[in-house]
C-alpha positions in Angstrom: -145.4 172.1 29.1 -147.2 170.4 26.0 -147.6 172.8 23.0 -148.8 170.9 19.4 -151.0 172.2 16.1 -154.5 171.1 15.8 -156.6 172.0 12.7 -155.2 175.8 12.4 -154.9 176.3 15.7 -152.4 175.8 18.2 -153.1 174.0 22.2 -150.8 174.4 24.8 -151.3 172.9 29.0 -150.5 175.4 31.6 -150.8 174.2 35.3 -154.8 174.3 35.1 -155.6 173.1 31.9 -155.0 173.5 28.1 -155.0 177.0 26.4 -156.1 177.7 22.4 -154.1 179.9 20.4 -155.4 182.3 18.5 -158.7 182.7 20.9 -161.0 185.5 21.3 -160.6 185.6 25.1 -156.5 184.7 25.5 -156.7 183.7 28.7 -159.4 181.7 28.7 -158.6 178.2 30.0 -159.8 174.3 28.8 -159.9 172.3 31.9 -160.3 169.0 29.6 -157.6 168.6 26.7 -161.8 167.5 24.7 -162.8 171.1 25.7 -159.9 172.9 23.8 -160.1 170.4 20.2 -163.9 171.1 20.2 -163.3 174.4 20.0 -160.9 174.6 17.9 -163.2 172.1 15.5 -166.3 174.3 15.9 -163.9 177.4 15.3 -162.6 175.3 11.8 -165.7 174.6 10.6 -166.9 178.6 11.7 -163.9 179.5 9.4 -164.7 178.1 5.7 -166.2 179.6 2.8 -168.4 176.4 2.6 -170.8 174.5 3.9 -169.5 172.1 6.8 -170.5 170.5 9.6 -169.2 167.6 12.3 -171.3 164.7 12.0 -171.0 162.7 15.6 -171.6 158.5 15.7 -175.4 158.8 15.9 -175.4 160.8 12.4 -176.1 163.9 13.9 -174.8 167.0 13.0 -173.0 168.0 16.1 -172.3 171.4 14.8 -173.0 173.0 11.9 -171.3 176.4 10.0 -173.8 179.2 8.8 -173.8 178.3 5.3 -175.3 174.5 6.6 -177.6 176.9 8.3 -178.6 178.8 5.3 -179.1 175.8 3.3 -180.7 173.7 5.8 -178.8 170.1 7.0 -180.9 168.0 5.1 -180.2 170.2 1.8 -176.6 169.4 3.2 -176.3 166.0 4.1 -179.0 163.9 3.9 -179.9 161.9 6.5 -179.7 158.6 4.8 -175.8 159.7 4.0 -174.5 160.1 7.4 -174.1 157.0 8.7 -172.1 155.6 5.4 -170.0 159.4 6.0 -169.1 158.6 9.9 -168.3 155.1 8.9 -165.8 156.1 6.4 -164.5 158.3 8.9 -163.1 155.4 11.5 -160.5 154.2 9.2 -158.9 157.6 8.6 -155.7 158.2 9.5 -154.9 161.8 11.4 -154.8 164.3 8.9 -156.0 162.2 5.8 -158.9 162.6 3.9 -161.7 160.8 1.4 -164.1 162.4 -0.7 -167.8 161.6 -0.7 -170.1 162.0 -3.9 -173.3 162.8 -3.1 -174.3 161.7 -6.4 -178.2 163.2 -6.3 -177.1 166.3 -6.0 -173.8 166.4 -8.3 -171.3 167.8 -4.8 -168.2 166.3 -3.0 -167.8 166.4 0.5 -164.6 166.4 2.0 -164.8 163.5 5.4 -161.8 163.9 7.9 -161.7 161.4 10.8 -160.8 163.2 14.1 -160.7 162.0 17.9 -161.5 164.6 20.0 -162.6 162.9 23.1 -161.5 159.5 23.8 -164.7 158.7 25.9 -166.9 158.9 22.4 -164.4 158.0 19.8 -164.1 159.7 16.5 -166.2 162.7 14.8 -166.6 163.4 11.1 -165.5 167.1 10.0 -166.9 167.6 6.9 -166.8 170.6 4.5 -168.1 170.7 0.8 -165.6 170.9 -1.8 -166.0 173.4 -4.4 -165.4 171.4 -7.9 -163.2 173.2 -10.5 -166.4 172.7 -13.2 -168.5 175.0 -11.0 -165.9 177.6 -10.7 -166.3 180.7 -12.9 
């Protein structure tokens, strides 16, 4: 039996798959280790107080919170910024971070590198980062 931490969350393999801990139905079961972090990436982003998304390699936004929603994703990220965002991505190590002005619009956004699938290489999680200035 495997059992390791992944962005909040916990994954552990059973004889048919992987499970997520904590999960809305606790026996459900992963068949692919991918199916489990994707989850549990949709379920970080879900989580935040702020805008975030997961940018995949064609600049898309693979998934996107309710606040990125609210706003709309090009209000977000603009198009014209994702593909500089995902590239800064590929160099990150597990767990690190970079920050990324979007200097039109005077915000931050947080880029975290993460391999969830092997197949496709890396995603970008992104989230925005609330700056001390704008804080009241």
């Amino acid at each position: 039996m495997t059992m390791f931490g992944f962005l909040g969350g916990t994954i552990i393999s059973v004889e048919s798959g992987y499970k997520v801990f904590p999960h809305p139905k606790p026996d459900k079961v992963y068949h692919r280790l991918s199916d489990a972090k994707w989850f549990l990436a949709v379920r970080w982003c879900d989580t935040l107080s702020t805008p975030a998304a997961i940018i995949n390699n064609t600049g898309e936004l693979a998934f996107l919170n309710q606040f990125v929603l609210t706003m709309g994703e090009k209000n977000f990220i603009p198009q014209q910024n994702r593909s500089d965002i995902f590239t800064r991505c590929l160099s990150l190590l597990p767990n690190e971070t970079v920050n990324y002005e979007l200097q039109d619009q005077d915000r931050i956004i947080e880029i975290r590198g993460l391999e969830i699938d092997a197949r496709y290489g890396k995603v970008a999680l992104v989230r925005e980062l609330v700056q001390e200035s704008m804080r009241i």
